[in-house]
Each structure stands twice: as structure tokens, then as C-alpha cells.
C-alpha positions in Angstrom: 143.0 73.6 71.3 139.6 74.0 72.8 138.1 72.2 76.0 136.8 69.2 73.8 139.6 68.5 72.5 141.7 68.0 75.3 138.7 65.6 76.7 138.9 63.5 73.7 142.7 63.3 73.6 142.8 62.1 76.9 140.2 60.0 76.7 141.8 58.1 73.4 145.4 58.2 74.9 147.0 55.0 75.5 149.2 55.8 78.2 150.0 53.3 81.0 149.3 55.8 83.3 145.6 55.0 83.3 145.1 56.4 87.1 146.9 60.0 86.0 144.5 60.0 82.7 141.4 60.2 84.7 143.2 62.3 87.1 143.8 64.8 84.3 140.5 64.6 82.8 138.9 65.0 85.8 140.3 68.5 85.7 139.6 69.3 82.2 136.1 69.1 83.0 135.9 70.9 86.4 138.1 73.7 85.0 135.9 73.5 82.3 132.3 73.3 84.4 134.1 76.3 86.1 134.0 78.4 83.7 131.0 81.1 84.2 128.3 81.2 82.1 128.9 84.9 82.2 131.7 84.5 80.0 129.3 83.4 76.6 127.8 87.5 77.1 130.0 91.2 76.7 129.6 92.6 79.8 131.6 95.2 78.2 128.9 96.7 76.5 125.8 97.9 77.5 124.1 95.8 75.0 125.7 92.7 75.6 124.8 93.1 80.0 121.3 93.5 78.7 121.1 90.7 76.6 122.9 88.6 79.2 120.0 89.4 82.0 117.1 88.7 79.5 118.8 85.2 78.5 119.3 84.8 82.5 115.7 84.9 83.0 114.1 83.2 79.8 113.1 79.9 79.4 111.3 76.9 77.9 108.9 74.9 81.0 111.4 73.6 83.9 113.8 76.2 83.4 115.4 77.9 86.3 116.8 81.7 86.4 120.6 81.2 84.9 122.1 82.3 88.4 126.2 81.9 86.7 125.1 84.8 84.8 122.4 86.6 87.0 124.3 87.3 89.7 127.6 88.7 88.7 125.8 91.4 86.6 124.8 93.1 89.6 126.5 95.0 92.3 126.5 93.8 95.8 123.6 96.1 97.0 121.3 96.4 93.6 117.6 96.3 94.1 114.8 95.2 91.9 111.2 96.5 92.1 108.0 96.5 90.4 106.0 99.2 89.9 102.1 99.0 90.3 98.5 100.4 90.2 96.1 98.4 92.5 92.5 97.6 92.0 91.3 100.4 93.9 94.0 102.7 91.7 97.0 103.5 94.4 100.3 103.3 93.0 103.0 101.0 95.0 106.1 98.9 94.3 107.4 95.8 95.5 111.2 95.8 95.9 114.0 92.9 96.4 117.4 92.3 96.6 119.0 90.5 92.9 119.4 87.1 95.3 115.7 88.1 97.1 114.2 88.3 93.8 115.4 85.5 92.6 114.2 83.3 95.4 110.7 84.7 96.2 109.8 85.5 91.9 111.6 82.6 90.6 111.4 80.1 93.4 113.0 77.2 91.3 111.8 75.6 88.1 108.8 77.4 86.2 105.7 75.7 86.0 105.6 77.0 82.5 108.0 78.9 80.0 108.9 82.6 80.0 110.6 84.6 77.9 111.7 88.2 77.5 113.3 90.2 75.3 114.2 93.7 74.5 112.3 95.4 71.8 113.5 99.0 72.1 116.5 101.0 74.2 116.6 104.4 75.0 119.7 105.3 76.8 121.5 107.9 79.1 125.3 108.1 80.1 127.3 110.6 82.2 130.7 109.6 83.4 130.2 105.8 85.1 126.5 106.8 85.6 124.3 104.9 82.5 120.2 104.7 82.5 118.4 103.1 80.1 114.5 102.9 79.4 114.8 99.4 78.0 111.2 98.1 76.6 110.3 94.4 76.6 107.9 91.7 75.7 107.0 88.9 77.4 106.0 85.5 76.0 104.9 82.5 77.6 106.8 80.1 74.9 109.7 81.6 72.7 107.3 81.3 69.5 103.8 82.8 70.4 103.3 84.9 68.4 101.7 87.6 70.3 103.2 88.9 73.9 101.4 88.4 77.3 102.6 91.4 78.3 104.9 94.2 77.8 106.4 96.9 79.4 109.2 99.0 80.6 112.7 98.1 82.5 114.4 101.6 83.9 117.7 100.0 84.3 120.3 101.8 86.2 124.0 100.6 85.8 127.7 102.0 87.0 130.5 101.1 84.6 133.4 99.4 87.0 136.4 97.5 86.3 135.4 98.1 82.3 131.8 96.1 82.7 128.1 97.5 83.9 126.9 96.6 86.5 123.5 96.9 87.5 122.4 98.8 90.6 118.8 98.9 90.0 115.6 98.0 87.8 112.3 99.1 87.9 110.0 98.0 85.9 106.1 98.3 85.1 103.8 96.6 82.9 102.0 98.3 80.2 98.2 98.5 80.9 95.4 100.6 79.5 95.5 103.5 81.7 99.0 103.7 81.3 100.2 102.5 77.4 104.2 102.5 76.5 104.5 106.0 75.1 105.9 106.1 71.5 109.2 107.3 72.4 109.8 103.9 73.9 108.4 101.6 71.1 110.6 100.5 68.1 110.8 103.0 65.1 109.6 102.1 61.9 
């Protein structure tokens, strides 16, 4: 029997024991409110932790970063940075911790949607040690049909207790001067 079901039956039961009923549904929905977000992705797979931190961040208008799912994916210490050209042409990086970033990027609900997905993977893998190139789109609404921007996330995991775990990303934007090679786009 799933959570629902055990709401509805004790909702409908009969019992005399009114006070206990809400007692025990009370519980049936924290135990159920409990449950991590986290739990709906495979962490078990490379794929799945991927998906999982592109869901965490996408999102129609109002949304907020899906923190029950953001932050257990990484490890205690991972960073996240964004690689850059300036206007006069120096390359730099901006760099926070997963909590950092989502305070100071985020910074509650979005004034407007966002979402990103992964178009194209290229991955590496020795021992625990896993990178992969992972390229994305960005879209301000979940149907435009054309992306804002895209780009490339170098994603760096370490596979403990049988899930990956992210220890860093670092990402940068696709731009004229510097175009996602062909290696990195999706194959025809």
C-alpha cells in the first residue's frame, strides 16, 4: 500500500478513536513530506545525478532551486564556477560553494522561468574518479523553441557509498569567439 492509501483509509475509518486517527495521520503525512525529493532521481547512475541537478534548477516563473534534491548531490566541499571572457577580452571565473551558489545566483523565486537540459554527454571514468563534458541549453520557458543560450558543464563527480557525487562544475557559455566544438554537440 502506497502513502495515499494509508491517508485515505485513515481518513474514512470509523474508529472511536477519533484523537489516535489524526494522531496517526499526522504521521503518514510528515513521514511522507519527509521523504527527499532526491529519492524520485537514480543517483546510482551517472545519468540519473545529471538529470536530477538539471530538474533541481529548472523551472516555470516563481520557481525556486529544488534544494531536497540540490544539495545531497554534492559533497560537502564541491565548488561551482563560471568561466568568462570580459569586455576587454581577459578570461576569469567566478566560483561558489553548492549552498553559496544557490543563495547569491538563485536568490529565491525567479523573476522569470529557466530551464536547462542536457543535449549531449561526453564522459570519462577511472576508478571512483568520473568527468563528464555535459552540453546544455538554456531556455527561458520549457517550450521556446529556440535556446537563449548554450554551453558546456565540466562536471566532476566521485562515486561514494554506490551514488555520484559532485565535487565540481565549471561551466561556460558558448559565444562567437569561442563556439561548442563538434565533439560536444549531439550526433546526427
Amino acid at each position: 500500500m502506497d502513502i495515499v492509501g494509508a491517508v485515505n483509509i485513515l481518513a474514512r475509518s470509523n474508529s472511536t478513536l477519533f484523537p489516535m486517527r489524526r494522531i496517526l495521520l499526522a504521521l503518514v503525512i510528515i513521514a511522507a513530506s519527509s521523504l527527499s525529493a532526491v529519492a524520485q532521481y537514480d543517483l546510482t547512475t551517472i545519468d540519473g545525478t545529471i538529470h536530477a541537478l538539471y530538474e533541481s534548477i529548472s523551472g516555470p516563473e516563481g520557481f525556486e532551486v529544488d534544494r531536497e534534491t540540490f544539495d545531497p548531490m554534492f559533497t560537502e566541499n564541491a565548488r561551482l564556477s563560471a568561466a568568462y571572457v570580459d569586455r576587454d577580452g581577459n578570461a576569469g571565473y567566478i566560483s561558489w560553494t553548492a549552498p553559496e551558489y544557490v543563495e547569491t545566483v538563485w536568490n529565491g523565486p525567479r523573476a522569470r522561468g529557466f530551464f536547462e537540459i542536457e543535449t549531449y554527454q561526453v564522459v570519462e571514468e577511472f576508478g571512483s574518479v568520473v568527468h563528464v563534458f555535459s552540453t546544455y541549453e538554456s531556455r527561458w520557458n520549457e517550450d521556446d523553441e529556440e535556446p537563449f543560450q548554450r554551453g558546456i558543464n565540466s562536471i566532476q563527480f566521485v562515486k561514494r557509498d554506490g551514488s555520484y557525487k559532485i565535487v565540481s562544475i565549471l561551466w561556460q557559455g558558448e559565444t562567437e569567439a569561442d563556439p561548442i566544438p563538434a565533439q560536444y554537440l549531439p550526433q546526427d
